[in-house]
Every structure is written in C-alpha cells, then in structure tokens.
N, C-alpha and C positions, 0 to 999 in steps of 0.2 A: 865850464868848470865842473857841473853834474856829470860831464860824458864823461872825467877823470876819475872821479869814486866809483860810479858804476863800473867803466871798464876794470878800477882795483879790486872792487868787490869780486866779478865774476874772473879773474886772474888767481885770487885768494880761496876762490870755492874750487875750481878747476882742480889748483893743486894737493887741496887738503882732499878733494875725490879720489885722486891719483896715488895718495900718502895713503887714504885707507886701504885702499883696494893689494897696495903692495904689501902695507904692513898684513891684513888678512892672507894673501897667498904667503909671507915669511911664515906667519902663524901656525898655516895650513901642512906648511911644507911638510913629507916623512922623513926628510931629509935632516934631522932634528940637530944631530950630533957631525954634518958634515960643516964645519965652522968656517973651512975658505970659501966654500959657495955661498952660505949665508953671509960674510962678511963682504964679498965680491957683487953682493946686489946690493947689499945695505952702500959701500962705497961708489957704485956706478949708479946709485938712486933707479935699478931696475929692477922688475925680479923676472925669472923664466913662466913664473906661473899665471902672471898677470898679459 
C-alpha cells in the first residue's frame, strides 16, 4: 500500500520537474512574439529548448 503513494509521489515530482524546466525554457525563449511555436509546445507539452 506504501509502494502506491511513494511510487505517486515520485510520478507527481517527476512531472512538476519537467513542467518547470519547460515553463523556464517558454520563459527563456527570444522567440517571445512567435505565438504558433509557443502555442505548439505549450499544446504538445514540449518545448525545443528543453
């Protein structure tokens, strides 16, 4: 029953890692005013920078 919350925990950390690191490269981007590629990671949940 513990192995179920641990394994959720470290599933919940994983992706909240992976959510900063793209939101920081959107952030980053110079790309500021190019709205399809920004829209185009935020909807495929990737980004090029990352």
């Amino acid at each position: 029953m513990l192995t179920f919350f641990r394994d959720y925990f470290n599933e919940r950390c994983r992706l909240a890692g992976q959510e900063s690191v793209r939101h920081h490269a959107d952030f980053a981007s110079r790309d500021t005013f190019n709205y399809s590629q920004n829209l185009r990671r935020v909807w495929h949940g990737t980004s090029e920078k990352s």
